[in-house]
C-alpha positions as CSV (number, residue, x, y, z in Angstrom):
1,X,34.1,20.0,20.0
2,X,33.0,19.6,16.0
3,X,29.7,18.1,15.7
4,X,29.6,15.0,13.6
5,X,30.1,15.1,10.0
6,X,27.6,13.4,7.4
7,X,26.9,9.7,8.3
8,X,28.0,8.9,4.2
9,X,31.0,10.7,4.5
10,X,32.1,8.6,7.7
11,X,31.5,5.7,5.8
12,X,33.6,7.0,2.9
13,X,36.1,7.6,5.3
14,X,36.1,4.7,7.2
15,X,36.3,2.4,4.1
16,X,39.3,3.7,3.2
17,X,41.0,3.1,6.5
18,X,40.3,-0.1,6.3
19,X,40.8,-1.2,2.9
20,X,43.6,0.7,2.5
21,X,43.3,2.7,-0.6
22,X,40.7,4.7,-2.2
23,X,39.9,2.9,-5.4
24,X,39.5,-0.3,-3.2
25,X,36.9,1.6,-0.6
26,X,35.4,2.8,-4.1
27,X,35.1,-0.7,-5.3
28,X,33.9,-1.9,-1.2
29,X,30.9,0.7,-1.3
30,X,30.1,0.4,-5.0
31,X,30.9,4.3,-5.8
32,X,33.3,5.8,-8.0
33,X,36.8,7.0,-6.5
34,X,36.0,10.6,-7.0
35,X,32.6,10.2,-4.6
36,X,34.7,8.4,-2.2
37,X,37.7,11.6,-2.2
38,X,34.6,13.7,-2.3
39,X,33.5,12.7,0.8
40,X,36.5,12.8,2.6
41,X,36.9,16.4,1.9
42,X,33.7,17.2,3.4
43,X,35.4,15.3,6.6
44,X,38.5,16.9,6.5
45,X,36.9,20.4,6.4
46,X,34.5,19.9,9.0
47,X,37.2,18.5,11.2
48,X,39.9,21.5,10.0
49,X,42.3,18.3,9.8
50,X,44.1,16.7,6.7
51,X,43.1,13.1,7.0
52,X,44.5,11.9,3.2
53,X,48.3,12.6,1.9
54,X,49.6,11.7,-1.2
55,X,52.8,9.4,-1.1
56,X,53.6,8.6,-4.7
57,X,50.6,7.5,-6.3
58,X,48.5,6.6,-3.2
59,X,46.8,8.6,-0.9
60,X,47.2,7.2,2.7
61,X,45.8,8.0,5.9
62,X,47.8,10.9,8.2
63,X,48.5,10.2,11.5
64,X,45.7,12.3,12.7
65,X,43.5,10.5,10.0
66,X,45.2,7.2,12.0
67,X,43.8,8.9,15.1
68,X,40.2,9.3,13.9
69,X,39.8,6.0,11.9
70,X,40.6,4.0,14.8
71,X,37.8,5.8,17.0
72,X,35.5,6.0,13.6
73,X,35.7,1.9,13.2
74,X,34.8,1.2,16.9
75,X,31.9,3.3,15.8
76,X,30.9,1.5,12.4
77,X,31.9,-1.9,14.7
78,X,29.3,-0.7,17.6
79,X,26.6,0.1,14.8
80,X,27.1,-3.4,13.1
81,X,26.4,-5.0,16.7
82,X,23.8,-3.2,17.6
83,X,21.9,-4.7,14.1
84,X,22.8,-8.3,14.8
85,X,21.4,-7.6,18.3
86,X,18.2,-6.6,16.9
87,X,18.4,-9.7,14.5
88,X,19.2,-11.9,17.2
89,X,16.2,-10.6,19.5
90,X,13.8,-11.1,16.5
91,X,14.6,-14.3,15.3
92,X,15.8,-16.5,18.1
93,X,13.2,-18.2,20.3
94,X,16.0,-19.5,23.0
95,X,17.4,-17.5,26.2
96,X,20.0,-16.9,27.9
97,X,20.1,-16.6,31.6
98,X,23.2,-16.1,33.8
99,X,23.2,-16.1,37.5
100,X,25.8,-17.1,40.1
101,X,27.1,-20.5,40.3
102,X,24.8,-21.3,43.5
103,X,22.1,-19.6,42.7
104,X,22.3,-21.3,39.4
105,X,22.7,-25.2,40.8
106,X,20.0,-24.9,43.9
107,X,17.8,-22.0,43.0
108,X,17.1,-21.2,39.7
109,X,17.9,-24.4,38.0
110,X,15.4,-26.7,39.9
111,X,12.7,-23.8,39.3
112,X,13.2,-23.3,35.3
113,X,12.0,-27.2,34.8
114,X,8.5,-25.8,35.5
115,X,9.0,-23.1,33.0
116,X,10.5,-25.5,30.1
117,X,8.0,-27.9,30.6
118,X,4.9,-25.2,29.9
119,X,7.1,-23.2,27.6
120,X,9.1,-26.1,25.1
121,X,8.9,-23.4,22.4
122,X,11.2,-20.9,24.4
123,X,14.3,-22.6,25.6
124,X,16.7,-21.7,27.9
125,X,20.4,-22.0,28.2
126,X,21.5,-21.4,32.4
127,X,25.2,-19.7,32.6
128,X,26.9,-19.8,35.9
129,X,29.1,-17.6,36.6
130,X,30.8,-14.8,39.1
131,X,31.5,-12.9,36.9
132,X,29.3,-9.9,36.1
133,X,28.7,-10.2,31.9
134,X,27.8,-7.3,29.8
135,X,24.5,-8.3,28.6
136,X,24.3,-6.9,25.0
137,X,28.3,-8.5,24.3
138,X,28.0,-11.2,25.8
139,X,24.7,-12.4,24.1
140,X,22.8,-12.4,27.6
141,X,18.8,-11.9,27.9
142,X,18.7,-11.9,31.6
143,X,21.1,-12.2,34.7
144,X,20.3,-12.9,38.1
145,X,22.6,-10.4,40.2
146,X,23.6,-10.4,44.3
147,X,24.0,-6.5,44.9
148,X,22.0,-3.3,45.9
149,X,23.5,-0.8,43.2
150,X,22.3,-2.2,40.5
151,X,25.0,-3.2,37.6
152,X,22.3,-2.7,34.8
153,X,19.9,-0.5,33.4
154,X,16.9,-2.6,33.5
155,X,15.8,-4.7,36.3
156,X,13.8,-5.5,39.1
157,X,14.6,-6.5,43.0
158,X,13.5,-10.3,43.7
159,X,14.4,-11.3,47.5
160,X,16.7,-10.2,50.1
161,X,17.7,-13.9,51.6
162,X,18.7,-14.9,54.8
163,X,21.0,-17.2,56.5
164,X,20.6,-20.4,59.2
165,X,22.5,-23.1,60.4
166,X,21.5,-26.6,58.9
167,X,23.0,-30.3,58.7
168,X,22.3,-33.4,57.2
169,X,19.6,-35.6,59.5
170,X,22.7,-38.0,60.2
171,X,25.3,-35.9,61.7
172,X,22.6,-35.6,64.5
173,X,22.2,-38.9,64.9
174,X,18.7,-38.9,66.9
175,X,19.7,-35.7,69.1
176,X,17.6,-33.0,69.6
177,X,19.5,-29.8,70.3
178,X,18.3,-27.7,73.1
179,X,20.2,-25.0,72.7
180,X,21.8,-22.7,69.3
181,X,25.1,-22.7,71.2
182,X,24.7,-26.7,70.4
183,X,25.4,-26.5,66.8
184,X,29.6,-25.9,67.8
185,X,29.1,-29.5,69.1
186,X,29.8,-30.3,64.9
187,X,32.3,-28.9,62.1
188,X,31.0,-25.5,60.6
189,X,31.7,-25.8,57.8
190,X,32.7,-22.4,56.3
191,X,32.5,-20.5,53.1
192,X,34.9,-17.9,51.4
193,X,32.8,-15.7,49.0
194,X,34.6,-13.6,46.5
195,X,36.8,-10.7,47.2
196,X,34.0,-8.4,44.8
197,X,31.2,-9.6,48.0
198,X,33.3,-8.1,50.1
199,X,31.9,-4.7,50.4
200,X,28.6,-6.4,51.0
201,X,29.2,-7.9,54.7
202,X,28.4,-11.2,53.7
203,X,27.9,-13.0,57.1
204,X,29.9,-15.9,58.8
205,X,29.5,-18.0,61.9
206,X,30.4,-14.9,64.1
207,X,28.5,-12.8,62.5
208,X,25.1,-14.6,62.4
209,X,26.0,-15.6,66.4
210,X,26.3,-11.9,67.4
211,X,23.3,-11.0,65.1
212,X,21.1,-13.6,66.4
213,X,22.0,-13.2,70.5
214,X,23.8,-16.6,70.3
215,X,27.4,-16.8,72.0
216,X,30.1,-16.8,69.4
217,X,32.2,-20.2,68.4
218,X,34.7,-20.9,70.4
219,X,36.8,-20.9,67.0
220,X,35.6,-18.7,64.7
221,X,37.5,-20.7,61.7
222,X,35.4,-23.5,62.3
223,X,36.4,-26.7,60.1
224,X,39.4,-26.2,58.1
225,X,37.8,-26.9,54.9
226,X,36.2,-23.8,53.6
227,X,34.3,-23.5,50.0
228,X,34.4,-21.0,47.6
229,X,31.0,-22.2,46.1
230,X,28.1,-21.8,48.2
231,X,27.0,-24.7,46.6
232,X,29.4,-26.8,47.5
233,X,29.4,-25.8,51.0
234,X,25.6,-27.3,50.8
235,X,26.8,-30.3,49.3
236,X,29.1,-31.2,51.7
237,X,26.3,-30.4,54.9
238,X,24.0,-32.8,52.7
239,X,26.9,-35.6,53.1
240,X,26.9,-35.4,56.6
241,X,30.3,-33.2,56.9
242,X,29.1,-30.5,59.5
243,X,27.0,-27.8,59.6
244,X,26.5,-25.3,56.9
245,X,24.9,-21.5,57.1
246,X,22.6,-21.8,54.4
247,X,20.8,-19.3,52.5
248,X,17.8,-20.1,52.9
249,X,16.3,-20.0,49.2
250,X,19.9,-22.1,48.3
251,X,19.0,-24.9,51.0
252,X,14.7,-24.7,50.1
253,X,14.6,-27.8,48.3
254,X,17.1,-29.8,50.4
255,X,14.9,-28.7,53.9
256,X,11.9,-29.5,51.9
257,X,13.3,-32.8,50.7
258,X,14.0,-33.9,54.1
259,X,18.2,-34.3,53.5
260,X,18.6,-31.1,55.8
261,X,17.5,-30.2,58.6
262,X,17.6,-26.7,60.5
263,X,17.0,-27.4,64.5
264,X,16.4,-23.6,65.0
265,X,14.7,-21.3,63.2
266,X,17.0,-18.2,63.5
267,X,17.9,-16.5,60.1
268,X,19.8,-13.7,59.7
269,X,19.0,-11.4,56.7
270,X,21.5,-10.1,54.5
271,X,22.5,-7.0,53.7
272,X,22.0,-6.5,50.0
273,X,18.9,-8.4,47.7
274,X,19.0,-10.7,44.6
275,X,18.1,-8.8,41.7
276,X,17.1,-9.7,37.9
277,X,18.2,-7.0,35.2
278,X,17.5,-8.0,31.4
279,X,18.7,-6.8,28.2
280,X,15.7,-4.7,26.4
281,X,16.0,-6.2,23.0
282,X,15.7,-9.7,25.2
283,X,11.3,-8.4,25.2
284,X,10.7,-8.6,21.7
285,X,11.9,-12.1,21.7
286,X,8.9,-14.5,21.7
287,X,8.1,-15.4,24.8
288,X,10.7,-12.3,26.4
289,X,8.4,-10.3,28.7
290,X,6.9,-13.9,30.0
291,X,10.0,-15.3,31.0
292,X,10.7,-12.1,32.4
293,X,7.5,-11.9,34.6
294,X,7.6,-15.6,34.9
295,X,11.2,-14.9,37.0
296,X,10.5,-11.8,38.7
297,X,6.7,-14.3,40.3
298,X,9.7,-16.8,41.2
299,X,11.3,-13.8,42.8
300,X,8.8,-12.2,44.8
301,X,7.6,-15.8,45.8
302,X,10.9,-16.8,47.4
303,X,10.5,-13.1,48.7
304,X,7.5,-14.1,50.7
305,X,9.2,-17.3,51.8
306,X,12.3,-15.4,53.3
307,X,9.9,-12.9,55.2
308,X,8.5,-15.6,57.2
């Protein structure tokens, strides 16, 4: 394979793709048309290809000139990012941070407060979503992950969490179970993670029963209403709708709060950790490598919690 040719000579070449003729890429660059036909022979023989043909009294790209120009502009495209990147990281003050939807609404989110309230130089914008971004693309300083392979260069494990039944104070209504088995007594209510958890053995009822020495439901489905969200799951156990198998960091503030309740203290760990990667330009931001310890203290504190 050809090594690359002369970064000028690219540029040459790539002007000319893209505006179409050579005069006009000579008139783009601010060099005469000869320096810019000049250059693209120094391509051409480096590359043992013709990239130019005459047809009439324009020169126009080949098709293997189509080829290269197409692969040459992602480059020049790439190059143009990677600057406004840079820009970005030393000029803006604000963050982004992207997480899942749940651990967004009942983890993160009640936590950043603290961080806004110390910190009102360094906003933050909070992005919910499943679905994994591309940090440098998508304009993203840090994401919050649930997997053990990490999906980006930079990071740092935060907590492995762990799940437990849990209901609203009402649904109980003054009884005291005696026994784990109890909790059947009520709708469970059920959630349906995402087909891309699915390698990760996220736990249901049966699962946490077999794991914690508790005989299974007598029907596994439990209510008929499952959630896609987590979140919403929790919502719903908050309102009194049944019980819910709560992460534990997701449920925190509601247990803490008093508007859950957990009548037995058997959690079941699960079987891959949260995580928080970062983009690297995100560290020459202001403020960058604070936020970043600042989250990875939440993390390892809600670490310590979920050991207990």
């Amino acid at each position: 394979m050809p090594g690359l040719p002369h970064l000028r000579a690219m540029q040459a070449f790539e002007a000319v793709g893209r505006c179409g003729s050579v005069r006009r890429a000579a008139e783009d660059l601010g060099v005469s048309s000869g320096a810019i036909s000049q250059q693209v022979r120094r391509i051409e023989e480096h590359l043992g290809v013709a990239l130019l043909e005459r047809r009439g009294r324009q020169l126009e790209l080949t098709s293997w000139g189509r080829v290269y120009h197409a692969e040459v502009s992602k480059g020049f495209a790439q190059l143009a990012h990677a600057g406004e990147a840079l820009a970005r990281a030393r000029n803006s003050r604000g963050f982004v941070i992207s997480s899942l939807t749940t651990v967004t609404n009942k983890w993160l989110g009640p936590r950043l407060f603290e961080w806004t309230a110390e910190n009102p130089g360094a906003p933050v914008r909070l992005v919910g979503t499943e679905i994994e971004p591309d940090l440098t693309r998508d304009n993203v300083d840090f994401r919050l992950y649930f997997d053990d392979s990490p999906p980006h260069g930079q990071y740092a494990e935060l907590f492995t969490d762990c799940i437990l039944p849990a209901c609203a104070p009402s649904l109980l209504e003054g009884r005291k179970l005696q026994r784990p088995e109890e909790v059947y007594d009520y709708p469970l209510l059920q959630i349906s993670w995402m087909e891309s958890f699915a390698a990760h053995q996220v736990p249901g009822w049966a699962e946490w029963a077999a794991q914690c020495g508790v005989a299974p439901p007598p029907d596994p489905g439990g209510s008929a209403l499952s959630f896609a969200l987590s979140s919403s799951a929790i919502d719903a156990a908050v309102a009194g709708r049944g019980f819910v198998l709560g992460q534990l960091a997701m449920i925190g503030e509601e247990l803490a709060r008093g508007r859950l309740v957990a009548p037995f203290d058997l959690c079941m760990p699960l079987s891959v950790p949260y995580g928080l990667a970062w983009d690297r330009a995100s560290l020459e931001k202001p403020m960058g490598r604070a936020l970043r310890d600042w989250l990875v203290a939440q993390g390892r504190r809600q670490a310590a919690l979920c050991a207990r």
